[in-house]
N, C-alpha and C positions, 0 to 999 in steps of 0.2 A: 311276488318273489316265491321262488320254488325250491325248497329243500330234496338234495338227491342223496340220498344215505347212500346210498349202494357204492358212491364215487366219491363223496365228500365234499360234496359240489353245491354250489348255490346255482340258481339263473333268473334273472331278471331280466323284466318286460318293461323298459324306462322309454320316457319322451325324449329325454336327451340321452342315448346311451355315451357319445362321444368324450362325457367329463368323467364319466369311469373309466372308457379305455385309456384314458389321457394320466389319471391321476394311479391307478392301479396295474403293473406291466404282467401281474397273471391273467389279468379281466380277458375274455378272447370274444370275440361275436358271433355270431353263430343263428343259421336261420333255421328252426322248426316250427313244420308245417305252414309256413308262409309265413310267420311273425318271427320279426329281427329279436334276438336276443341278446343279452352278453354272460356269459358263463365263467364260473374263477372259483378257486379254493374256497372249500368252508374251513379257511382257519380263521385265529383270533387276528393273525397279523391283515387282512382282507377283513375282516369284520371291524376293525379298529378304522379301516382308513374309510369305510363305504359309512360307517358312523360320523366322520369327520366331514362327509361329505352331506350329511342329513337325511342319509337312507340306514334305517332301524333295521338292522339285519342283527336275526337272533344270534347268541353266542352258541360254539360249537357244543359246549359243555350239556346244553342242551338235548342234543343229538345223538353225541357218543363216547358220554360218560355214563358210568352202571350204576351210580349212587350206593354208593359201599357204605355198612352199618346194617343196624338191624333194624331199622324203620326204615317206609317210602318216606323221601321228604312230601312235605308240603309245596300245593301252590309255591304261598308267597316265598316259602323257599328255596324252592327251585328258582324263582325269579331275582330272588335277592343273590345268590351264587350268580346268575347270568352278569347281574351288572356286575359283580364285584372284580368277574373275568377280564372286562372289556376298561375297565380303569383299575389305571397303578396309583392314583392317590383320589381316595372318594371317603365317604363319609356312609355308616350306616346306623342310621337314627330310628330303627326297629323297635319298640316300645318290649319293656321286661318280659320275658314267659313267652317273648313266640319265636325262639330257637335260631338267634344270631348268630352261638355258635357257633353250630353245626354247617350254618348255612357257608361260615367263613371258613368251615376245616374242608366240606365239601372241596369249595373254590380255591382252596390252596393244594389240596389234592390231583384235582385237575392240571393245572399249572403244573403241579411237581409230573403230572404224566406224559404231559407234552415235551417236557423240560427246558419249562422258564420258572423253573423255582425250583432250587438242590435245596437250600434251606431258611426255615419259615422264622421268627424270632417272634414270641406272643409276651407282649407285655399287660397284665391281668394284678387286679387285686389279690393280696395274700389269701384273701378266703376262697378264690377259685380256682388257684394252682392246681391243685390235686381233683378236687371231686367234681371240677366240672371241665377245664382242661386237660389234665391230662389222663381224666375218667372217660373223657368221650374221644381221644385220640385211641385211646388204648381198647376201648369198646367196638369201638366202630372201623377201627383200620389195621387191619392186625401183620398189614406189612409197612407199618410207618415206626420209626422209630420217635419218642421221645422223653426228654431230660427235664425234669425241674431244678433250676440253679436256683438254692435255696442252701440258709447255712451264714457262715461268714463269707467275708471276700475270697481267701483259700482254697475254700470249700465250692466257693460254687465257679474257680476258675479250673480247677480240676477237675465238676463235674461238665464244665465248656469243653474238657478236651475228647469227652463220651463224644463218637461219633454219632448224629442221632437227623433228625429229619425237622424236626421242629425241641426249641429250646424253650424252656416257659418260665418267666423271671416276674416278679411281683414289682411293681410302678419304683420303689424305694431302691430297692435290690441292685435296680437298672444303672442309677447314680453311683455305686459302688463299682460296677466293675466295667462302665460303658466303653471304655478305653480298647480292652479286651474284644468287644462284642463287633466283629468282622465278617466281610462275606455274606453277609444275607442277603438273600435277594426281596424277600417278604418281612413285614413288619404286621403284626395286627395289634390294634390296642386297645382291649377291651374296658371299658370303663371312661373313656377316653378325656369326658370333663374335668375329669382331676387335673387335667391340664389347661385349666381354663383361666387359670391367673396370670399373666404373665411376667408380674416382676417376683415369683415363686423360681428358687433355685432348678425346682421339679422340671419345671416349665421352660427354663433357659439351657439347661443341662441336654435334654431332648431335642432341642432346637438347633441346638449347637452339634448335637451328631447327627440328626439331619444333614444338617450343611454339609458335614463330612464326608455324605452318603448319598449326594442326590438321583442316584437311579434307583434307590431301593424302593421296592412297594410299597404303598402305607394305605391301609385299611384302618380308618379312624369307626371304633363303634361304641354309642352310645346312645342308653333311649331318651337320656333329656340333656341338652347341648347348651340350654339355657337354663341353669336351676334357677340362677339367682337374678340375673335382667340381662336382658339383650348382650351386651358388654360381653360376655359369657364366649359367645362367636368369635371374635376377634381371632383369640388364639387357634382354634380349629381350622376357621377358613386357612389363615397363615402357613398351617401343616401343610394341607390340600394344595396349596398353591393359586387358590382362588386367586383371579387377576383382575378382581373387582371389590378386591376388599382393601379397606385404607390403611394406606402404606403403615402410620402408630396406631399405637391403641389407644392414644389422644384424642387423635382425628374422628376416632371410629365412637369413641364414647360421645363425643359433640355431635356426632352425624344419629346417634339412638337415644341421646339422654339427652333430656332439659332441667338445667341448674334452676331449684326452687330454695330458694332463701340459701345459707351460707355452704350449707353443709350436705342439702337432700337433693337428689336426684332421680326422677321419674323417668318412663319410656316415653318415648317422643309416637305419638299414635300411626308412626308409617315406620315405624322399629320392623314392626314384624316382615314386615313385605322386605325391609330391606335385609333383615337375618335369610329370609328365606331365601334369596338371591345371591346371598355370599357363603351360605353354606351349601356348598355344589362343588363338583356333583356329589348326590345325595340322594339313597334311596330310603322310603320310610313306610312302613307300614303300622297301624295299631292294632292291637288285641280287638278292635271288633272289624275291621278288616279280613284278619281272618277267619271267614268262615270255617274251614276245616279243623283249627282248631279244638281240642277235645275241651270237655265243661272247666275241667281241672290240669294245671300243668304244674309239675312240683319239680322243685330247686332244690338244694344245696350247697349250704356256705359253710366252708370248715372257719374254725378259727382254733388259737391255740392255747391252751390253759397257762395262766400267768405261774409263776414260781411257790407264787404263795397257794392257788388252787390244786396246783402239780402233787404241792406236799401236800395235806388236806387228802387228796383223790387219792392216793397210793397207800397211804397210811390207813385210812378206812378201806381200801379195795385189801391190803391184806390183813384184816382186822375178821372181814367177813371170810376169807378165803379160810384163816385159822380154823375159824368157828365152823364154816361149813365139814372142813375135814376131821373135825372133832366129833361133830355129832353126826354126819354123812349124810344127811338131809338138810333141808328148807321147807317148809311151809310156804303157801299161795301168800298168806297173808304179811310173814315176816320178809320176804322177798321185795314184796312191792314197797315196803318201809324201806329197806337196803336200797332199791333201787332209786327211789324220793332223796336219800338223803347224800345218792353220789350225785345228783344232780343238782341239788339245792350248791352242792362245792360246783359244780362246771356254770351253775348261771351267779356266783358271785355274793350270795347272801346264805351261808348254814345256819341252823338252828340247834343252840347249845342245851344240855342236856336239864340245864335250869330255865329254860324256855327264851333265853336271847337270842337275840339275832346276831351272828357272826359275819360282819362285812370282810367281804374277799376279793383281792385284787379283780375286777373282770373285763378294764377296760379295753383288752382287743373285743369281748363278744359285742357290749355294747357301741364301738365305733364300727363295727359290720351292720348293727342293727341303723344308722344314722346312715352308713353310704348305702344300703338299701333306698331309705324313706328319699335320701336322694335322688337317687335311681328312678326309683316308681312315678316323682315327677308328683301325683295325686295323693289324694289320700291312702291313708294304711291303717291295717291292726296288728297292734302287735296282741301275740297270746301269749302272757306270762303265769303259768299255773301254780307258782310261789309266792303270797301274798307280801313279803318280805323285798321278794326282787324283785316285785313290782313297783313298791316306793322307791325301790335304790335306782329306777329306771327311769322312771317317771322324775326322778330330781335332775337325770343328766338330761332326755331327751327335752324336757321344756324349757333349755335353757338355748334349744337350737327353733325347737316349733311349737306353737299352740298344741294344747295335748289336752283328754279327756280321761281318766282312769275311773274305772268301773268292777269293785268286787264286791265279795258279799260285806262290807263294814257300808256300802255306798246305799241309801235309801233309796226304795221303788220311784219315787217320784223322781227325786234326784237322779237316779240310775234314766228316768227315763228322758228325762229335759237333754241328757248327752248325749241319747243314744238320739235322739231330734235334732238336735243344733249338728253332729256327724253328716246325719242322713242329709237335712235339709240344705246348711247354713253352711258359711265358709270357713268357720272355726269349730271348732278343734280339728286339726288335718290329722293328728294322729291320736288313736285310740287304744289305752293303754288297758289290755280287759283279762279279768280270769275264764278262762273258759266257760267255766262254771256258771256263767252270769249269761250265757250265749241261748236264751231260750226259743223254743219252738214258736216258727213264727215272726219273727223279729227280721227283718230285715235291713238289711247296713250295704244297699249296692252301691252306696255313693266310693266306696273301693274297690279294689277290686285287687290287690295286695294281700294276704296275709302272711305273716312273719311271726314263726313258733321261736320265742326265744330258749324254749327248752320243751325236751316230751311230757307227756301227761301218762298214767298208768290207767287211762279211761277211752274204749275205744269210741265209745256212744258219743263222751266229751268232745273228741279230737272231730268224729263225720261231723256233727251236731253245729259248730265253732266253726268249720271252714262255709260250710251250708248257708252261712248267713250272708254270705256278698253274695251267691248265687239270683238271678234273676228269672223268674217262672217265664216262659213263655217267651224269651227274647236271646237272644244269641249271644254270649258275654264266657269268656272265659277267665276263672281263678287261679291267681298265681299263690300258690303257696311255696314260702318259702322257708325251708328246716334249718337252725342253726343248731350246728353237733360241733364238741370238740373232741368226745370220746367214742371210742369204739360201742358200750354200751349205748349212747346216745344215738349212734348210728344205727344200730340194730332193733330199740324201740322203736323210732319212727319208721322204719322198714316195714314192721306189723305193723303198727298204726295206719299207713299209707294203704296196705294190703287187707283192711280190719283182721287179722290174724290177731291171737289170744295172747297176751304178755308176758304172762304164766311163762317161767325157765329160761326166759332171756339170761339174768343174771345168772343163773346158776349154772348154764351153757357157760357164760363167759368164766367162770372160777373154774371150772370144770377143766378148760380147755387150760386157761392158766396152770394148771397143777399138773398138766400132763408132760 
């Protein structure tokens, strides 16, 4: 097969050229230099059908798209855009940290340039509305419009009537105003197993506009399709339209699972092979796949401070602002206090001026930190730098996973048998640690996950603490991931990411307040 840029042309050299000219009416024959050929558009509609027909002809996107943003893509990214082109319902099981994305804003960019897609509809978790969809739409494509419908119902049918290019609605959101949601021709759903129950309203609700909608594109991505057993698929294949997957989710549970005693149910040891076959099409790649990945890739999960943190954070944020303009300066040392103690309110546990511990609503941070550990599929650490929220963390997450907690009240030996049974063993899958405790040396690659449940005022801490899933000598990239709900939060871990000095973050931010 021969790619001709210049014309947009493909030309193949086949044994049987006669089932393409037969099945395709652009295909033409054509003899150069004494070998028969058949020659036809390099579009996607010609690449869809020479696919149908079992010849692997690359997607145009490939050829004469400019990859807009401010990075080259990747390899596997570029390749993962190829497929996404060439199927209207597929599946992208890309493992966390290596830029699904992108790879899916890419592919739907294209599309929009051809014009088989006016407009995109991305259904995403509440924590990546903003800072990772519609922070890499608006980074990267600076002639695309788009809206996050967020708010109440009102609110976010009014923001549906913003003309825009892509709409971005959080999984819940959807169920409110789905009635509304018309006309798209693209669907992407990031996160996508949250729909993997299916007698969940979530799940039926979805389905149900499906039906409503059957030419729309649906780009199903997630990097673990199966958290909890096999069972898990049913719903996914179902989106896709997989034509080999059984009709209930009865069928399909008896065809994966074998009933042990009244109540347990295990995978049947040819589960796997048959998930892999009904989750299709499907492209997947893992973090040591790809090579060109850099050592480190870092995320961003917003979540939103609860009402009772909201008050707490504003009450002190203009407590300091007073003080600062009272006396016109901060010191290094009372700053990093100020800054400890608006965070200690954003992660859920303050500390009262008689030395208690003040519990604070935190439950959105902490169920971002749970659809993570989901996510990641493997093991994780979370970094919790407040000895306080790290008990209030440690009481919710062990109630979902085996968990290990390690600060300084933990004894060296003790400290050490977790950081063993982590590394070696199958339990604890999650690792609940103060930075502090992350010594030189120590190695933890059985993850490759990290999750800051809040900043640290330590830049040594923060390189020190990610450093420890790294692997000497072997290919493996770290996914760290920051959870912020404030602007301050954002803008520490910005230095900290950058090792930049911490010094005047806060006092930037009062500064800028008072202006």
């Amino acid at each position: 097969m021969l790619v001709i840029p210049k014309v947009q042309g493909l030309a193949l050299k086949l044994n049987n050229p006669q089932i393409v000219l037969e099945s395709i009416p652009t295909a033409k024959p054509l003899t150069v230099r004494g070998n028969n050929v058949v020659v036809l558009p390099h579009k996607l509609t010609e690449v869809w059908a020479l696919r149908k027909l079992g010849i692997n002809a690359p997607s145009p996107i490939m050829h004469y798209y400019d990859w807009k943003g401010k990075f080259e893509p990747y390899k596997h990214q570029r390749n993962t855009a190829d497929f996404l082109t060439v199927h209207n319902k597929c599946l992208v099981l890309n493992e966390i940290g290596t830029g699904k994305t992108q790879s899916a804003l890419w592919a739907a960019d294209y599309l929009m340039e051809i014009g088989l897609v006016k407009k995109c509809l991305i259904l995403s978790p509440l924590s990546t509305l903003e800072r990772v969809w519609s922070d890499a739409i608006f980074m990267n494509f600076i002639d695309r419009r788009a809206t996050v419908l967020y708010g109440s119902a009102e609110r976010r049918r009014k923001l549906l009537k913003i003309p825009s290019d892509y709409y971005i609605i959080n999984h819940d959101g959807f169920q409110v105003i789905q009635d509304e949601l018309t006309d798209f021709d693209l669907v992407i759903v990031d996160e996508a197993a949250v729909y993997r129950t299916p007698s969940t309203n979530r799940f039926k609700l979805f389905r149900k506009w499906l039906n409503k909608n059957p030419d729309v594109r649906l780009w199903l991505m997630t990097g673990t399709p199966t958290p909890n057993d096999p069972t898990d698929a049913w719903t996914l294949a179902k989106m896709v339209e997989n034509p080999h997957v059984a009709k209930t989710y009865t069928a399909f549970k008896e065809a994966t699972m074998m009933k042990i005693g009244q109540w347990k149910w295990l995978p049947r040891p040819e589960s796997v092979e048959l998930v892999k076959h009904v989750l299709q099409p499907a492209v997947r790649y893992t973090r040591d796949e790809c090579f060109d990945l850099p050592s480190t890739v870092y995320q961003t999960r917003q979540v939103k401070l609860t009402k009772n943190q909201e008050q707490h954070y504003k009450s002190m944020l203009r407590s300091f602002v007073t003080e600062v303009q009272a006396e016109g300066k901060i010191t290094a040392v009372n700053e990093a206090v100020k800054m400890q103690k608006l965070v200690q309110i954003s992660c859920g546990v303050a500390y009262g001026d008689d030395g208690r511990n003040i519990e604070l609503d935190a439950s959105p941070r902490v169920n971002v930190v749970k659809d993570i550990i989901d996510e990641a599929g493997g093991k994780v650490i979370v970094f919790v730098p407040l000895t306080g929220t790290l008990h209030m963390l440690n009481k919710e997450l062990s109630k979902h996973y085996t968990t290990g907690v390690v600060n300084g009240d933990v004894s060296a030996k003790a400290r050490n048998d977790i950081f063993y049974n982590f590394q070696e063993t199958e339990d604890p899958r999650v690792l609940i640690a103060h930075p502090a405790t992350m010594a030189h040396g120590l190695t933890l690659t059985a993850a490759s996950t990290v999750v800051w449940y809040g900043p640290i005022n330590s830049n040594e801490q923060y390189t020190q603490a990610n450093g420890r899933v790294e692997r000497i000598g072997k290919r493996h990239t770290a996914n760290v991931i920051h959870i912020e709900a404030t602007q301050l939060e954002y803008r520490m871990y910005e230095r900290l990411k950058n090792k930049q000095a911490l010094q005047g973050v806060l006092l930037d931010l009062i500064q800028e307040m008072g202006e």
